[in-house]
C-alpha positions in Angstrom: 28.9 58.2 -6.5 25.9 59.2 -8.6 23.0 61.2 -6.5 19.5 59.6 -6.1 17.3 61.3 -8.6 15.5 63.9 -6.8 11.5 63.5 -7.4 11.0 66.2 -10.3 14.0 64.6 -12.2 11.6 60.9 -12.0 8.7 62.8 -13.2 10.6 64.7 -16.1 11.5 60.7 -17.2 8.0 60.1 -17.4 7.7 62.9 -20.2 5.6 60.6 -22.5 3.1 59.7 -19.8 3.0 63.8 -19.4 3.0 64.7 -22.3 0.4 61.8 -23.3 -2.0 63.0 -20.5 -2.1 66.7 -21.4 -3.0 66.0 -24.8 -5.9 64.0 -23.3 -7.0 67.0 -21.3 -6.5 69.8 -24.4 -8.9 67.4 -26.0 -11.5 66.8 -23.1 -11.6 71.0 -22.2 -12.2 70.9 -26.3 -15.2 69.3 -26.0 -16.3 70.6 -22.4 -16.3 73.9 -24.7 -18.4 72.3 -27.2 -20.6 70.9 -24.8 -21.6 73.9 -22.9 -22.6 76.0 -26.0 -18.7 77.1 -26.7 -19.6 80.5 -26.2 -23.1 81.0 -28.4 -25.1 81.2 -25.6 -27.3 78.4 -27.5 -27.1 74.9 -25.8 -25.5 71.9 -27.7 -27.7 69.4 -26.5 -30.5 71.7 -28.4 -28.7 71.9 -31.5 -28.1 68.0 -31.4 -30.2 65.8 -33.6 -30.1 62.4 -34.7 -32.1 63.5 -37.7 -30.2 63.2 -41.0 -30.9 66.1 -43.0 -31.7 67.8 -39.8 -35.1 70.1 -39.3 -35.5 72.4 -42.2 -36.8 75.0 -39.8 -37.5 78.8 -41.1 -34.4 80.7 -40.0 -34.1 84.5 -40.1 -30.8 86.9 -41.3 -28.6 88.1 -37.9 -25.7 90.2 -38.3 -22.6 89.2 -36.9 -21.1 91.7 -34.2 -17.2 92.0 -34.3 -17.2 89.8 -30.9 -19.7 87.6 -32.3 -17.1 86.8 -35.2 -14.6 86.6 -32.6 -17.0 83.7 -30.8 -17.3 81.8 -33.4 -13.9 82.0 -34.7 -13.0 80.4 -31.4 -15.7 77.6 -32.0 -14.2 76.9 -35.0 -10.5 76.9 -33.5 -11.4 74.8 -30.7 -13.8 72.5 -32.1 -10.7 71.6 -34.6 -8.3 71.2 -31.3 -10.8 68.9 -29.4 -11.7 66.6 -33.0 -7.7 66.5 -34.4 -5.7 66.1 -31.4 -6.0 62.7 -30.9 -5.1 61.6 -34.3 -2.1 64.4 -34.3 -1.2 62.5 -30.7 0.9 59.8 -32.4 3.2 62.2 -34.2 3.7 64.8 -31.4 4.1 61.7 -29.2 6.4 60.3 -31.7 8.3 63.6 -32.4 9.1 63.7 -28.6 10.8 60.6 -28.3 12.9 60.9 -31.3 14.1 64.2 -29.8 14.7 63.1 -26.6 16.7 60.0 -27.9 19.0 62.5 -30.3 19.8 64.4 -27.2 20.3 61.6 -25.1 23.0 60.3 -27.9 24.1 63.9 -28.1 23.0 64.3 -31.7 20.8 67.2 -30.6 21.7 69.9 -27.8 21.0 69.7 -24.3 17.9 71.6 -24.2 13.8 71.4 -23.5 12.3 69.3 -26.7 10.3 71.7 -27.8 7.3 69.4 -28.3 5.1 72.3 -27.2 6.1 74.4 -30.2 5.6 71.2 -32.6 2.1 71.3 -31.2 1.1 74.7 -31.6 2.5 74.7 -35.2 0.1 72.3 -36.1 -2.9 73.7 -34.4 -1.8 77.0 -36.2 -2.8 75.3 -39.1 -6.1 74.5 -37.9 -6.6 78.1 -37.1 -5.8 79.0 -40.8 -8.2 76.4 -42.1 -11.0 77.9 -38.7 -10.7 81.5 -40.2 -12.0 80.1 -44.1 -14.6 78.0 -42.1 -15.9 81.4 -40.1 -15.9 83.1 -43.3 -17.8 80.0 -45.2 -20.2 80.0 -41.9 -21.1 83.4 -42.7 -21.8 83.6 -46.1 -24.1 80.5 -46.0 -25.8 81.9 -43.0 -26.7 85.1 -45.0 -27.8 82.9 -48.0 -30.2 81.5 -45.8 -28.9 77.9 -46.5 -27.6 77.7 -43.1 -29.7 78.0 -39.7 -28.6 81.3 -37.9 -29.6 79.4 -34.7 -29.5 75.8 -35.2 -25.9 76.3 -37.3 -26.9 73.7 -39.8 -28.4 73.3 -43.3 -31.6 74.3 -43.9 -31.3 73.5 -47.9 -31.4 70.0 -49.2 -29.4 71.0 -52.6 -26.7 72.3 -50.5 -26.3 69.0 -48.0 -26.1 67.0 -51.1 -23.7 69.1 -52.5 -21.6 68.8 -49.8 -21.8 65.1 -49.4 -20.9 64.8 -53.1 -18.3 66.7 -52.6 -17.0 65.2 -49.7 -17.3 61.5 -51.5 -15.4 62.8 -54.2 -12.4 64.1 -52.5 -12.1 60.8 -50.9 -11.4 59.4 -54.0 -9.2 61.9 -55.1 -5.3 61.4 -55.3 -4.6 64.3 -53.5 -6.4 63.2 -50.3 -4.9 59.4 -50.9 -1.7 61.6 -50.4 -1.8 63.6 -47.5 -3.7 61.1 -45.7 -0.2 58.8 -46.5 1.7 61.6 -45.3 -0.6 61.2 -41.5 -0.4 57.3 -41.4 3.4 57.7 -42.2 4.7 60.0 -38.9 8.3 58.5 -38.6 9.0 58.7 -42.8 8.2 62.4 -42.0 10.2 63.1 -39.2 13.0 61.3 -41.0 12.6 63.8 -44.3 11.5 66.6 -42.6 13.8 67.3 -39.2 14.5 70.6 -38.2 16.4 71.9 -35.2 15.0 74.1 -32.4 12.0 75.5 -31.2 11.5 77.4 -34.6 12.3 74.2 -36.5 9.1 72.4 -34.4 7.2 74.8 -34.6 7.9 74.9 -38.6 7.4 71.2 -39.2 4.3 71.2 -36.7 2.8 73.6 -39.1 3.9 71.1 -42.3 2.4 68.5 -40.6 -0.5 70.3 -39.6 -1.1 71.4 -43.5 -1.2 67.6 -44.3 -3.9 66.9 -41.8 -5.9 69.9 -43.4 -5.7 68.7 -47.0 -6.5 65.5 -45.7 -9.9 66.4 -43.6 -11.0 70.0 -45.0 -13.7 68.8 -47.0 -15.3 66.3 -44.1 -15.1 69.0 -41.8 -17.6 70.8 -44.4 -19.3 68.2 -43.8 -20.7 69.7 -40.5 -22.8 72.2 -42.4 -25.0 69.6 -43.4 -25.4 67.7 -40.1 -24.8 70.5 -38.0 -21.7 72.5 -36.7 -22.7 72.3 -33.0 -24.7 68.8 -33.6 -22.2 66.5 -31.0 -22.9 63.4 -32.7 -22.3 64.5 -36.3 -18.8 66.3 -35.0 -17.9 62.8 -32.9 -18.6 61.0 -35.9 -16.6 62.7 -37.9 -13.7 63.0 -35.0 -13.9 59.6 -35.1 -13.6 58.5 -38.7 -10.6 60.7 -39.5 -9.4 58.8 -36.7 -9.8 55.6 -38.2 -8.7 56.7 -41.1 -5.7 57.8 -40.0 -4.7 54.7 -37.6 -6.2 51.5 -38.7 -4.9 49.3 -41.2 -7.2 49.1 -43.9 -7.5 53.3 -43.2 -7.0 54.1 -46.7 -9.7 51.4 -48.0 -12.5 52.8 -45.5 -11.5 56.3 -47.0 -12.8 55.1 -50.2 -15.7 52.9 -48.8 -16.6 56.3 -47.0 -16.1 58.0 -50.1 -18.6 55.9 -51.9 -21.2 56.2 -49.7 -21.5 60.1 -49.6 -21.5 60.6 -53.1 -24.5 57.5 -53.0 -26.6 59.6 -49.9 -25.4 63.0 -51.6 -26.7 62.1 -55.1 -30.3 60.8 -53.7 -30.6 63.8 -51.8 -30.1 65.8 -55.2 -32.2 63.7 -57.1 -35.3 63.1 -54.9 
């Protein structure tokens, strides 16, 4: 006679629900951070503005402590976690089922699916691309292009350079391609398995590189509308969203792309 599931065996059946619902909460403590100042003792709501370019208020040179670095390093980090994970949520969601159903069949081995490490591999990735950002943050800051306070462009040549930019890469083949690579998560898994917890944590990574060459550039993007301004970041959260999961994603891509370079180019001009 087979035993009556005890309650914790239930609940490990209900590993998508679980696993669904703590991506939901990495994402809300993400912006909580954001929200509350995420560490820069400034408050968000102050450095929010539906002005497009923002205030180009005076701003002075301040030198970055070591813990400062360290503070804004972690802005950066999290403020990728809180605007990625919910277009990263179909493929770890998808990752977990395919590896549940290999064991289940027993194509894989009787183990935890290391989901987890498929997660933090792609958020490593994020980190990689948070440490250039810092670095970027800094330099512009001591140009004086970029408010020490308000954390946003202060130079009109420089937000439409970036919006030109921006358009441009949209256009480019190279974004066309990784952003194939995110709307295709099972042609991925299929190409790119690899057992184990180092395996997932390798092809989380992978992954995580596509999303990067995919979004780099529009996260530059918050330079010019502001890197602690929460509707320029939900704005963009939510196009790379779109992007990624509608079904005409790859012809807003290009609609988007059009109209930076269009807004970039009469900011340079005028």
């Amino acid at each position: 006679m087979r035993a009556t599931p005890t309650p914790a065996e239930n609940l490990l059946l209900r590993d998508r629900l679980i696993l669904g619902g703590g991506l939901v909460v990495i994402s809300a403590l993400g912006w909580l951070w954001l929200l509350i100042g995420a560490g820069t003792g400034m408050s968000s709501v102050a450095m929010t503005t539906v002005a497009f370019p923002p205030p180009a208020h005076a701003s002075a040179h301040m030198s970055w402590s070591s813990l400062y670095w360290v503070i804004m390093l972690s802005m950066w980090w999290i403020m990728m976690i809180a605007m990625m994970t919910p277009s990263a949520a179909p493929m770890v969601l998808l990752y977990a089922r395919v590896a549940r159903n290999a064991q289940a069949r027993g194509q894989r081995p009787r183990a935890a699916v290391p989901t987890g490490m498929f997660y933090a591999g792609y958020l490593s990735s994020w980190f990689v691309f948070s440490l250039g950002a810092t670095a970027l943050h800094w330099s512009l800051e001591q140009a004086g292009v970029v408010h020490s306070m308000m954390m946003w462009s202060v130079d009109r040549q420089l937000t439409g350079a970036l919006l030109v930019a921006a358009g441009l890469y949209q256009l480019t083949p190279l974004k066309q391609a990784c952003l194939e690579h995110c709307r295709s998560p099972a042609d991925y898994l299929s190409r790119r398995w690899r057992d184990g917890p180092g395996g997932a944590w390798r092809m989380g990574f992978q992954h995580g590189l596509y999303c990067v060459g995919c979004c780099w550039v529009l996260m530059l993007l918050l330079f010019a509308g502001g890197v602690m301004n929460l509707i320029w970041i939900a704005g963009l959260a939510i196009l790379i969203l779109a992007e990624k999961l509608v079904p005409a994603g790859r012809a807003l891509s290009y609609v988007v792309g059009a109209l930076l370079v269009g807004v970039g180019g009469w900011l340079l001009l005028t």
